[in-house]
C-alpha positions as CSV (number, residue, x, y, z in Angstrom):
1,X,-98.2,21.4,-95.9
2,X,-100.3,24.0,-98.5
3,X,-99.5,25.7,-100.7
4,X,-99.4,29.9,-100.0
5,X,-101.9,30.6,-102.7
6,X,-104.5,27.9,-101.3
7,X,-104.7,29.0,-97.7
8,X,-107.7,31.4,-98.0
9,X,-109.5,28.6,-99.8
10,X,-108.9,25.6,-98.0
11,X,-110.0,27.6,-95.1
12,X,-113.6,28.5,-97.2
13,X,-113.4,24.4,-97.5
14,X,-113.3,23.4,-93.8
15,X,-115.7,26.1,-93.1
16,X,-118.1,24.6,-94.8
17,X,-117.9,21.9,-92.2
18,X,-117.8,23.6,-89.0
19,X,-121.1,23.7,-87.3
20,X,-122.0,27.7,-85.3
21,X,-120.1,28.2,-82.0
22,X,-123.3,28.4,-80.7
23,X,-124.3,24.9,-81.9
24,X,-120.7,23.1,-80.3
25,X,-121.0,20.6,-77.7
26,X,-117.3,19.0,-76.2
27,X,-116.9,16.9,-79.5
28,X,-117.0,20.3,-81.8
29,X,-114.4,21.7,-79.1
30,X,-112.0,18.6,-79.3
31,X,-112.3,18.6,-82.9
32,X,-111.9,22.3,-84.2
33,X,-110.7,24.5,-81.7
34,X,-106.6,22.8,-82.8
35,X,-105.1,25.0,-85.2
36,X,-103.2,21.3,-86.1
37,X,-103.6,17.7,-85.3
38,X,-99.6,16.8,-85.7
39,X,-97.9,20.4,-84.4
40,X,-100.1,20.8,-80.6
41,X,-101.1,17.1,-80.5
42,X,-100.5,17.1,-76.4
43,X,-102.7,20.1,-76.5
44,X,-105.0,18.6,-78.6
45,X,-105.4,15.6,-76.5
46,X,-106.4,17.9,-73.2
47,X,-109.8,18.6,-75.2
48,X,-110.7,14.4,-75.1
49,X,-111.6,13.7,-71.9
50,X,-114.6,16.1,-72.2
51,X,-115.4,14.9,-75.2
52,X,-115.6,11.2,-74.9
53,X,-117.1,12.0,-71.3
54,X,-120.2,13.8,-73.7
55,X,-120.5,11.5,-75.9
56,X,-120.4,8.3,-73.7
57,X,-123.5,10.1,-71.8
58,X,-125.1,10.6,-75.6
59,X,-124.6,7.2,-76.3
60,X,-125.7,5.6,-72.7
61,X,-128.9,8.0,-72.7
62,X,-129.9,7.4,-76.4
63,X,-128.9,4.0,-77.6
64,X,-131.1,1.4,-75.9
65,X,-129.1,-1.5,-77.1
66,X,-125.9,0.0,-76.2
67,X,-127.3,0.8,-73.1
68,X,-128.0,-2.5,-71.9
69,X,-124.1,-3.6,-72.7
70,X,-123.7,-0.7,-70.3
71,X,-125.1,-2.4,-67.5
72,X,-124.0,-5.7,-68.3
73,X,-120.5,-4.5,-67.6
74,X,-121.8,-2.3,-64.5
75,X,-120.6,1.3,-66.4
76,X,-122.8,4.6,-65.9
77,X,-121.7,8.3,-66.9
78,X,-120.9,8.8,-63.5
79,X,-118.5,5.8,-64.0
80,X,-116.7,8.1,-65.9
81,X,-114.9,11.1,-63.5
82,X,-111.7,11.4,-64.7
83,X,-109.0,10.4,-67.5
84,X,-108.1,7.0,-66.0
85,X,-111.8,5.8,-66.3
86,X,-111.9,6.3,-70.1
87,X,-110.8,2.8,-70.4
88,X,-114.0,1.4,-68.5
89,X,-116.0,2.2,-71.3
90,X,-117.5,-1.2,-72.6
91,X,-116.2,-1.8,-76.3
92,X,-118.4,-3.6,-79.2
93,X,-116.6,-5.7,-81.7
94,X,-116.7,-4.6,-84.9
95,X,-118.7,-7.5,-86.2
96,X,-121.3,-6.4,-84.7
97,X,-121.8,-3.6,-87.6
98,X,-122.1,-6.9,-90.0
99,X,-124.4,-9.2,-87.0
100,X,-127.6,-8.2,-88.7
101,X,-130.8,-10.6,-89.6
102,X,-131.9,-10.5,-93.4
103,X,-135.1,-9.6,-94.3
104,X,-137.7,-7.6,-93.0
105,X,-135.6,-8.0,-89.2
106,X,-132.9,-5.4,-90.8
107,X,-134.6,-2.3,-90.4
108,X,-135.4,-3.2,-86.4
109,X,-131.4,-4.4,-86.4
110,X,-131.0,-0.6,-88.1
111,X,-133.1,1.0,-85.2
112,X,-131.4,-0.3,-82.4
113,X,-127.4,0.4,-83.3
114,X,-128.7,3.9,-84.2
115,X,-128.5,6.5,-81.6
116,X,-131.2,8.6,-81.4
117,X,-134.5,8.8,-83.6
118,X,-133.7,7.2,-86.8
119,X,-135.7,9.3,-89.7
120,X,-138.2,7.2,-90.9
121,X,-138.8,7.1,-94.8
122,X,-141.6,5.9,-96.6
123,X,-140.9,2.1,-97.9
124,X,-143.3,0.9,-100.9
125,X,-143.0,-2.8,-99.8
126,X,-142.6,-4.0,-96.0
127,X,-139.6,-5.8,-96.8
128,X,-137.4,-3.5,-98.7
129,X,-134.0,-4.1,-100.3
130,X,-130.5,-2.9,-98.4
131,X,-130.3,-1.0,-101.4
132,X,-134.2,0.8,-101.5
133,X,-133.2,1.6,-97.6
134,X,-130.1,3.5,-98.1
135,X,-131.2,5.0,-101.0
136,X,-134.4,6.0,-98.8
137,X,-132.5,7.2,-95.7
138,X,-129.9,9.6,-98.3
139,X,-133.2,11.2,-98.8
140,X,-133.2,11.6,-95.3
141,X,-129.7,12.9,-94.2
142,X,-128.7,10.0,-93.2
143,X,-126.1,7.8,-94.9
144,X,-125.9,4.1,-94.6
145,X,-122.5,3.3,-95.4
146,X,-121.7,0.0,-96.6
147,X,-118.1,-2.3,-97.1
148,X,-117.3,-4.2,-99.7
149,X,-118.0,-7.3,-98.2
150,X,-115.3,-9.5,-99.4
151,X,-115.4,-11.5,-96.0
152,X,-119.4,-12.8,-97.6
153,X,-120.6,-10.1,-94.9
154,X,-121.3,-6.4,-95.5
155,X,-120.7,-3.9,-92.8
156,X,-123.5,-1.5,-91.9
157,X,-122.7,2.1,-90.5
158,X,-125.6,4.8,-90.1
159,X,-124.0,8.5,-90.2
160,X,-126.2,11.2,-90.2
161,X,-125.1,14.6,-91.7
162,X,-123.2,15.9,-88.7
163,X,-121.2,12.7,-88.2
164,X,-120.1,12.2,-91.3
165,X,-118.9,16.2,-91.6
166,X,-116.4,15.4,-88.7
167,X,-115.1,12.5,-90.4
168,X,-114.3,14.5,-93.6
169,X,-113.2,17.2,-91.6
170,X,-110.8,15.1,-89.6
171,X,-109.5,13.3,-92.9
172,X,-109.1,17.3,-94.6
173,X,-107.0,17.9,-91.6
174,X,-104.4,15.0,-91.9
175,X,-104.3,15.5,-95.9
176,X,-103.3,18.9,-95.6
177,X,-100.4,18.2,-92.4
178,X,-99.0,15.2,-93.7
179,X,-99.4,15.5,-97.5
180,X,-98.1,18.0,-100.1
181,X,-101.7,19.3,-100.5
182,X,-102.4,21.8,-103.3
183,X,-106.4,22.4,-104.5
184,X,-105.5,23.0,-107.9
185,X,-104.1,19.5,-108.3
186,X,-105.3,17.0,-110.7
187,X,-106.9,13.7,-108.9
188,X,-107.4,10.8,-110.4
189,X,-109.5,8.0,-108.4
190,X,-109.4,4.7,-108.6
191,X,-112.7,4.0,-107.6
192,X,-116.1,4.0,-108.4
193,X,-118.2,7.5,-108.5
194,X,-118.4,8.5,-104.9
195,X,-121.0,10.5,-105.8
196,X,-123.0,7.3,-107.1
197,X,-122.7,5.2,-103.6
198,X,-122.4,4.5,-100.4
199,X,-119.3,2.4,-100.6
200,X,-117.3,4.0,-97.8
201,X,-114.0,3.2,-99.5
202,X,-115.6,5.4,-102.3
203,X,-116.8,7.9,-99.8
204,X,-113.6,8.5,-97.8
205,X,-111.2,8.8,-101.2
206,X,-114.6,11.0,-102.2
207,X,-113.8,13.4,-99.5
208,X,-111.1,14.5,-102.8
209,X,-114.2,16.5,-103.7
210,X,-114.3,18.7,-100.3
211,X,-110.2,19.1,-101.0
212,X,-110.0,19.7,-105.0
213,X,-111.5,21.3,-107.7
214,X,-114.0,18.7,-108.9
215,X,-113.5,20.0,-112.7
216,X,-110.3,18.2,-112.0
217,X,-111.1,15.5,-110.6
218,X,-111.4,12.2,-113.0
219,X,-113.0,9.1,-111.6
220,X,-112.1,5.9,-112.9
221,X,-115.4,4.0,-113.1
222,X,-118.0,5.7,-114.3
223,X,-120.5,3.5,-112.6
224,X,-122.9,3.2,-109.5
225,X,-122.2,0.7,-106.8
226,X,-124.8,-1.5,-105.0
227,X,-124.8,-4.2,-102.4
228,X,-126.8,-6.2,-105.1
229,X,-124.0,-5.3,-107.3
230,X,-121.5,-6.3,-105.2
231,X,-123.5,-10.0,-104.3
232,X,-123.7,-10.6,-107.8
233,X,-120.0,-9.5,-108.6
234,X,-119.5,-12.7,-105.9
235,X,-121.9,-15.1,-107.6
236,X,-124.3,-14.5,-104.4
237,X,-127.9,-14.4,-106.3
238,X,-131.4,-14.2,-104.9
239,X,-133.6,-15.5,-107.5
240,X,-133.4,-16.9,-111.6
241,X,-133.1,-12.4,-112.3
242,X,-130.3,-12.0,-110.0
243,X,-128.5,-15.0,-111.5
244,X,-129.3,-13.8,-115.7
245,X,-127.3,-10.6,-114.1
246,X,-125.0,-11.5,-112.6
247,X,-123.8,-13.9,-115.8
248,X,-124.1,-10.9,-117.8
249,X,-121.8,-8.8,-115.2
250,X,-119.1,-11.8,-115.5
251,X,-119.0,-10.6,-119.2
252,X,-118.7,-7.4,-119.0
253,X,-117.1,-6.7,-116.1
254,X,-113.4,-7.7,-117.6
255,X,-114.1,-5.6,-120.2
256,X,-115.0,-2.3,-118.0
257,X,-112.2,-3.0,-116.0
258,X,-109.8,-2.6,-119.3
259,X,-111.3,0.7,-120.4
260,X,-111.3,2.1,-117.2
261,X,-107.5,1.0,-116.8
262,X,-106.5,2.1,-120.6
263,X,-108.2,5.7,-119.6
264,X,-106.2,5.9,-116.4
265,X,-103.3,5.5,-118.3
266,X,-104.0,8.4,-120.7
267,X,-104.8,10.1,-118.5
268,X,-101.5,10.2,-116.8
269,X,-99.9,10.4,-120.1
270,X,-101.6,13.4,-120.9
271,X,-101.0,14.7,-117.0
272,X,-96.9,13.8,-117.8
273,X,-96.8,15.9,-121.1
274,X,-98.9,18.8,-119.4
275,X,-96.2,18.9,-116.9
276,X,-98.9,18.9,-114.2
277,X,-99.2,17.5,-110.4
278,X,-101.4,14.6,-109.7
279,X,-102.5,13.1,-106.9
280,X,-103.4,9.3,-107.4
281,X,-105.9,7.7,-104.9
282,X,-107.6,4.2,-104.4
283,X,-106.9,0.8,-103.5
284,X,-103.4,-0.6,-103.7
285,X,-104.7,-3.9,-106.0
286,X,-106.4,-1.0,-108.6
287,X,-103.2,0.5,-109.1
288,X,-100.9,-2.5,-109.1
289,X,-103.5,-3.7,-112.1
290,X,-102.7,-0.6,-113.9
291,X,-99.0,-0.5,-113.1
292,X,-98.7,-4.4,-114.3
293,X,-100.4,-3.1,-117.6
294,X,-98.1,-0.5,-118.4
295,X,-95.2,-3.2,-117.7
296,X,-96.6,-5.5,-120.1
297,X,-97.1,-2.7,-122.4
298,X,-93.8,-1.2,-122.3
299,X,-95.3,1.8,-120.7
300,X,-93.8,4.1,-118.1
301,X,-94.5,8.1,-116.9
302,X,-92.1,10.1,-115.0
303,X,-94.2,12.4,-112.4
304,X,-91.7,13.4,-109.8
305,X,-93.9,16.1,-108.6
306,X,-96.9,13.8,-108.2
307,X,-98.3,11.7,-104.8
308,X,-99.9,8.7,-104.0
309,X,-102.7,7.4,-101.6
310,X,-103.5,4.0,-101.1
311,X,-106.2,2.6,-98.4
312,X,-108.2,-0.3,-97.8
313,X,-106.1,-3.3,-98.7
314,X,-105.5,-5.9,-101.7
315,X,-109.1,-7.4,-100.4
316,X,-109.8,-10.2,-103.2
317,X,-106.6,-9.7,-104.4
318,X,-104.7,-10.9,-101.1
319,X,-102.5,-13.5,-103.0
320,X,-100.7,-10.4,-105.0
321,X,-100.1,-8.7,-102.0
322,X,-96.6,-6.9,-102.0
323,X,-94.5,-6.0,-99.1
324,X,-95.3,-1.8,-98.6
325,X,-91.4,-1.3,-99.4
326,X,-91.4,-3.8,-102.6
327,X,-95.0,-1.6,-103.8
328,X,-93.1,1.6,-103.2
329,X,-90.1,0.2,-105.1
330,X,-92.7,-0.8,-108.4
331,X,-94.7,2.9,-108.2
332,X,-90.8,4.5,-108.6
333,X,-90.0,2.3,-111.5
334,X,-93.2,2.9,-113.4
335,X,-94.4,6.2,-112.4
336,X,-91.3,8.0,-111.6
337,X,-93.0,9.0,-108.0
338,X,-90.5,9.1,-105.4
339,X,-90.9,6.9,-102.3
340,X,-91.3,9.7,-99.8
341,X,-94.5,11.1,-101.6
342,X,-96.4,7.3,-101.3
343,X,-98.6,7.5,-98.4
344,X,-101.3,4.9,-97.5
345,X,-103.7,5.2,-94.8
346,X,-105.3,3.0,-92.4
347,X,-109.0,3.6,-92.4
348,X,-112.0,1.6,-90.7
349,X,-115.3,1.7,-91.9
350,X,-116.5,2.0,-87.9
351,X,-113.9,5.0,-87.4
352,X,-114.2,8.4,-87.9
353,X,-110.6,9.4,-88.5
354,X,-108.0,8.4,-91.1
355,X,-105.0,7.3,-90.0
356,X,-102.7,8.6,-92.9
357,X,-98.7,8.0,-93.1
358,X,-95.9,10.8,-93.3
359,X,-93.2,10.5,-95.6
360,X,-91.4,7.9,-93.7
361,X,-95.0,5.9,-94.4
362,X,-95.5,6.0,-90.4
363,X,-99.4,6.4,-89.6
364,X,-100.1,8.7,-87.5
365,X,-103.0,8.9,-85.3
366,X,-105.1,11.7,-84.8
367,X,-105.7,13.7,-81.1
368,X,-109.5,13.2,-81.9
369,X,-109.2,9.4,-80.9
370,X,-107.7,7.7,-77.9
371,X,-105.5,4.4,-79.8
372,X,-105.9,0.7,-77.7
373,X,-103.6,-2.5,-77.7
374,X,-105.3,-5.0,-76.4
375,X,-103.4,-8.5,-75.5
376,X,-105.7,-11.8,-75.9
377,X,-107.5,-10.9,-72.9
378,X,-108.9,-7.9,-73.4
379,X,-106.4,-5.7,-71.2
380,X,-104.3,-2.6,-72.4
381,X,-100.6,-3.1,-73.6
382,X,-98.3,-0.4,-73.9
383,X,-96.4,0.9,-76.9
384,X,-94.3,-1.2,-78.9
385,X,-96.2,-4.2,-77.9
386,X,-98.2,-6.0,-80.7
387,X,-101.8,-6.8,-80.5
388,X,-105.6,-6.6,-81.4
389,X,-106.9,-2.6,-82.3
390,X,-109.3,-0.6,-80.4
391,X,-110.0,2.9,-80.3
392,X,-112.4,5.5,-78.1
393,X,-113.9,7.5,-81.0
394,X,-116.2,10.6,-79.9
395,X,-117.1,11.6,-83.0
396,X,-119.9,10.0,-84.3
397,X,-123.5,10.9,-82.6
398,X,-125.4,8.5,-84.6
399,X,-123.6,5.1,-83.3
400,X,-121.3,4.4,-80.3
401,X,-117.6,4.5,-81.8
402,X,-116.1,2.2,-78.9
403,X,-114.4,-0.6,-80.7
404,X,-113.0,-3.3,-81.1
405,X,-111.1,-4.4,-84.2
406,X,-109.8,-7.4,-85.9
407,X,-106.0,-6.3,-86.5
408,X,-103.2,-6.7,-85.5
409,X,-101.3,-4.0,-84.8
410,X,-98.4,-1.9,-82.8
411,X,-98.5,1.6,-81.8
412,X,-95.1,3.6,-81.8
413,X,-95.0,6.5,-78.9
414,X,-93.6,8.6,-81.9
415,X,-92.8,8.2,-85.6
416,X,-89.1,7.3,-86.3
417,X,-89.1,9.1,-89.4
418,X,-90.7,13.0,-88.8
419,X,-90.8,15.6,-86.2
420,X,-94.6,15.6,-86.0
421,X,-96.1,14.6,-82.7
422,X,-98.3,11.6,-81.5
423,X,-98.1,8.1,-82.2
424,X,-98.1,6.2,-85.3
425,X,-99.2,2.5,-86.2
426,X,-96.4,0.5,-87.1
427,X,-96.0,0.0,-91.1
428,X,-97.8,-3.0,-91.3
429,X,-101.4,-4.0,-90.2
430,X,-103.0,-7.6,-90.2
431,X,-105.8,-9.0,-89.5
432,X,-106.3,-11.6,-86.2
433,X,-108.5,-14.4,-85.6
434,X,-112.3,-13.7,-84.4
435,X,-113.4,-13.0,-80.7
436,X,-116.3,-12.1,-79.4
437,X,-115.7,-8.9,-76.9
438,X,-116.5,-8.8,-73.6
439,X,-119.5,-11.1,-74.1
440,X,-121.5,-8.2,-75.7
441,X,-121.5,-10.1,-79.2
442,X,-124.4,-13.1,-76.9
443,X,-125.9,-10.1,-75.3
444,X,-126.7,-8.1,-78.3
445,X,-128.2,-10.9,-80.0
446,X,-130.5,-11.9,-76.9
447,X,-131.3,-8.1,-76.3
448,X,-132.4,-8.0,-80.5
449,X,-134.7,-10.9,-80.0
450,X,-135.8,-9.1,-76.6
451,X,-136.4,-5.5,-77.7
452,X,-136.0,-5.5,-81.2
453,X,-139.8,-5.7,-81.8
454,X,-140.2,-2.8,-78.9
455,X,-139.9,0.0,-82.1
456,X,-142.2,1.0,-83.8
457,X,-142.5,0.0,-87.9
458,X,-141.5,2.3,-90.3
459,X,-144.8,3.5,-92.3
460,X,-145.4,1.6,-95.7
461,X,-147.0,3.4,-99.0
């Protein structure tokens, strides 16, 4: 839903990510020729087959590693004629994208997920830092987006510039349908500067920038985010420096935290007595820190006009997870933001779409994707049944997005709740115990020790 006056902007905005007609292969077709996502989904969905068809071929032809999996499960492009053979396409767990060897063996393990000719920056030492290599490849056009790693394990994803504009695109898109969207809202992230990482939790709330006026848009930390930063924030040092750090982040880290919160809270204060919209976005732990502040403080704003967007789980913060319905509930109380306009979505650092909820907090699913249950044995389940996540994702050209999750979830045919079409993920998602898929997890490994050293060696100056 947009507003009347933001039409002819909002269509500058997703401009700016639409590659020339001339340039389109399949994927652009699937992607931008819908007018909606949630209005002509059926439609939608006839563009796929091409699509995935394309980018299976990409992936087979360009991919080495991905290749071999390939033939390990007997699958070629010519495997893949029609609709029904879609689901022959061999999947790769999403551990793999956190399977890497430390040390100098990351780059190689960086070469052989990519699709493609990886750019190939100039390193000063020949055993670089996570950090000095995505710093060095954003030089490059090509971001290497990182999670937070609260499993002890960070997840690796190479995008290059065209990838990653479909995955804002597609998130733009699901804003605008299932959201009250208006660009001259206010935005307040709970987050750090998007601008200042490659945290994808930052990057996909980030995407507010592509949406909004950044003038008023108000991050909450002020601060850039590293994987060293993140190591040390989990008392995981390399070396006596690492460890003076990280002693002095356990100090001041509390302290950050409370300014940051105290000038959220101003901020929607000042927002309240303005009589302004705001549109409040970040992890659900953030705001139930700031929330449980303003309780203890007496403190309560009344913003009926207002939304919310939560993503990426309670992480560290697991043991105060709240029931959605009891979180919704708390937000009301506090914030005076009605139930209906609290959305969360469902996002996977592997993924290229956002799967964001409607007002009756149903996610729905995208027509660029084709959704998977699997049971315990790999094999498809139909809707309503409960099981582990996969998806066919023919968006990205610089990785294969044929995965595998670890949640638990169940697909609905259609959302209970609104009139918009294509399924939805149930309203809660869990994680599941570890697998290895298909026996690809063994053969990567072996095929890294075969052909890993095949490459060669990014130049040193």
């Amino acid at each position: 839903m947009v507003a009347y006056a933001g039409l002819g902007e909002l269509t500058e905005r997703l401009q700016k990510l639409i590659p020339p007609k001339n340039q389109w292969t399949p994927v652009d077709i699937a992607l931008h020729t819908p007018k909606t996502f949630f209005r002509e989904y059926k439609k939608a969905q006839e563009f796929m087959f091409p699509a995935l068809r394309h980018t299976f071929k990409h992936h087979y032809e360009n991919n080495f590693l991905y290749r071999r999996v390939c033939e390990v499960n007997g699958v070629t492009p010519e495997t893949i004629a029609s609709n029904n053979d879609v689901r022959k396409i061999p999947l790769l767990p999403d551990a793999f994208f956190k399977d890497y060897p430390d040390g100098s063996g990351f780059l190689n393990w960086l070469k052989t997920i990519f699709t493609g000719s990886l750019p190939k920056p100039l390193f000063k030492t020949a055993n670089p830092s996570h950090d000095e290599i995505i710093e060095e490849f954003n030089k490059k056009g090509t971001s290497i987006m990182f999670t937070s790693g609260t499993s002890g394990r960070f997840s690796f994803i190479p995008r290059d510039t065209r990838s990653w504009n479909r995955v804002k695109y597609s998130a733009m898109k699901s804003v605008i349908e299932l959201m009250d969207y208006n660009p001259t809202d206010q935005v307040i992230l709970l987050i750090p500067d998007p601008r200042q990482t490659n945290l994808t939790i930052a990057s996909l709330f980030g995407i507010a920038y592509d949406l909004y006026d950044p003038a008023n848009i108000h991050v909450a930390l002020d601060m850039k985010i590293t994987t060293q930063f993140l190591r040390m924030q989990r008392d995981e040092t390399i070396g006596i420096s690492e460890k003076i750090k990280a002693k002095a982040l356990s100090t001041i880290s509390p302290l950050v935290q409370r300014n940051s919160d105290i000038k959220v809270i101003h901020l929607l204060e000042q927002i309240e007595k303005a009589g302004k919209r705001v549109n409040l976005a970040g992890p659900p732990f953030w705001l139930d820190r700031i929330i449980e502040r303003m309780k203890k403080e007496g403190k309560s704003v009344h913003l009926p006009d207002s939304q919310i967007l939560t993503g990426g789980g309670w992480k560290a913060e697991e043991n105060k997870r709240l029931p959605e319905e009891s979180f919704r509930e708390k937000i009301t109380e506090i914030l005076g933001i009605p139930e209906e306009r609290y959305h969360d979505v469902y996002a996977m650092s592997e993924c290229s779409s956002v799967f964001l909820s409607c007002e009756g907090h149903y996610k729905h699913i995208p027509p660029v994707i084709i959704p998977l249950v699997l049971d315990e044995n790999l094999n498809p389940l139909d809707y309503e049944q409960v099981g582990r996540f996969a998806f066919l994702d023919p968006l990205p050209d610089s990785y294969p997005g044929f995965i595998i999750t670890g949640d638990r979830v169940k697909i609905l045919e259609h959302c209970p709740k609104c009139e918009r079409e294509g399924p939805v993920l149930d309203v809660e998602v869990t994680r599941m115990p570890g697998f290895e898929g298909r026996g690809c997890a063994a053969v990567m490994a072996e095929l890294m020790k075969q052909d890993g050293e095949e490459h060669t060696a990014f130049p040193i100056g």
